[in-house]
C-alpha positions as CSV (number, residue, x, y, z in Angstrom):
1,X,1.7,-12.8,-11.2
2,X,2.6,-11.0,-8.4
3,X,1.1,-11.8,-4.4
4,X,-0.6,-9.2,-3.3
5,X,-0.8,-9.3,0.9
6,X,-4.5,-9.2,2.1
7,X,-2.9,-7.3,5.8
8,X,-5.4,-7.9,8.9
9,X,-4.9,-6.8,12.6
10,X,-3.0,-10.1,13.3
11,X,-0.4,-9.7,10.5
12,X,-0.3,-6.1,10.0
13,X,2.6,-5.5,12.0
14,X,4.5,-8.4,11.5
15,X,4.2,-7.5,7.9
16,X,5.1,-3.5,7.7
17,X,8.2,-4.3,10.3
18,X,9.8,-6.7,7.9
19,X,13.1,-5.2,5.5
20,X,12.3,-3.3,2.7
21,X,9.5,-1.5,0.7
22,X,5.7,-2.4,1.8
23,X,3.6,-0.2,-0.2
24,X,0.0,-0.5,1.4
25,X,-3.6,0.2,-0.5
26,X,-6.5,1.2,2.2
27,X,-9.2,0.7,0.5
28,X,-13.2,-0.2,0.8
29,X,-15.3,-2.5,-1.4
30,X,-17.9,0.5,-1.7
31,X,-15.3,2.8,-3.0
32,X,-15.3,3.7,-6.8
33,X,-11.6,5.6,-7.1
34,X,-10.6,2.3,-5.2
35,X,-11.9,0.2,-7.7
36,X,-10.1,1.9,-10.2
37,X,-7.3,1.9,-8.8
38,X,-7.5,-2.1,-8.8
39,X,-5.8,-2.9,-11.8
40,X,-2.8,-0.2,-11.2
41,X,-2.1,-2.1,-7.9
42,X,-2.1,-5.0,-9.8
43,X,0.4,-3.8,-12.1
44,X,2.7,-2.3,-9.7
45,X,2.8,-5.4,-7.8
46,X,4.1,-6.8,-11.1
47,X,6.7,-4.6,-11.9
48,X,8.2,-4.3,-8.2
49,X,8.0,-8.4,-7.5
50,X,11.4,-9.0,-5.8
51,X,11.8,-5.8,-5.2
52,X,9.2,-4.5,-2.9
53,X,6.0,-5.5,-1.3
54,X,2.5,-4.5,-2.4
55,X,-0.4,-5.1,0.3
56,X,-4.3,-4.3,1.0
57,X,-5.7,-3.1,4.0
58,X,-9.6,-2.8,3.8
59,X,-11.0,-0.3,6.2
60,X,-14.5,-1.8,6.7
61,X,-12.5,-4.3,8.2
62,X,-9.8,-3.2,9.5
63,X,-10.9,0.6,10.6
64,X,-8.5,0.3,13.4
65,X,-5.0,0.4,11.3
66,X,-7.2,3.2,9.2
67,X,-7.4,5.4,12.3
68,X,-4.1,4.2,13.5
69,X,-2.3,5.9,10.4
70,X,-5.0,8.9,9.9
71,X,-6.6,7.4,6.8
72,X,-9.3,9.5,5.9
73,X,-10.2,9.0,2.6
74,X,-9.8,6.5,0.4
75,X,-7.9,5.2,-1.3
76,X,-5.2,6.1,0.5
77,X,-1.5,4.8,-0.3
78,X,1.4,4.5,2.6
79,X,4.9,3.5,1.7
80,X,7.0,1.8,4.5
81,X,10.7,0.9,4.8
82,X,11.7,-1.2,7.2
83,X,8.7,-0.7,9.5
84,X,8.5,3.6,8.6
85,X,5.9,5.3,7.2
86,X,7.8,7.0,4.4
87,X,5.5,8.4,1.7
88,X,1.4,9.0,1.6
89,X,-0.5,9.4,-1.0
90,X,-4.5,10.5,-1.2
91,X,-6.7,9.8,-3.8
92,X,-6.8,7.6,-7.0
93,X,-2.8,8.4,-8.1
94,X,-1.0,7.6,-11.6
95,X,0.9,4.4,-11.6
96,X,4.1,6.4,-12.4
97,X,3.2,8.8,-9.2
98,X,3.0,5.7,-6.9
99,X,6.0,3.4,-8.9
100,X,7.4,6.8,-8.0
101,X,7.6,6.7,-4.5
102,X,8.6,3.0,-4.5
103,X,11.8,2.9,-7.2
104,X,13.0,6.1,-5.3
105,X,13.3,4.4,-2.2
106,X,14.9,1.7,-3.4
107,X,18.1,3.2,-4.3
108,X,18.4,4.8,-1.1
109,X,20.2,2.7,2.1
């Protein structure tokens, strides 16, 4: 099974400025579409181990990176390459939409 990074204000940018993909999850506890969207985070972390990184960020705790990258709503998806936002996404997605924006990105230098 794949790791999934739990991202906090001390790691946050240590993590997003590293090489390659990051695709990060803001999300709450309290959140339903988050909640769903659980299992599909799980699953992309699966398919892109190796590949790319898949991390959380929740926004109760972390408000913030939230405000930092103009997360508001939830869930809300950010791709970054080498330490650049490169995609968003708003709202509870298809795992194709979001494997999407990842597989893309990886072809491209």
């Amino acid at each position: 099974m794949a790791n999934i990074l739990h991202l906090t204000k001390e790691n946050f940018e240590e993590e997003k400025n590293k090489d390659g993909l990051l695709l990060v999850d803001f999300w709450a506890e309290w959140c339903g579409p988050c909640k769903m969207m659980m299992p599909i985070v799980d699953e992309i972390a699966n398919d892109i181990d190796g590949q790319a990184r898949v991390a959380k960020i929740n926004i109760d705790d972390e408000p913030e990176i939230a405000q930092q990258f103009g997360v508001m709503s939830i869930p809300t998806f950010i791709t970054f390459k080498n330490g650049k936002e490169i995609a968003k996404e708003v709202g509870a997605r298809p795992k194709a939409k979001l494997l999407e924006n990842i597989t893309s990105n990886l072809q491209e230098d």
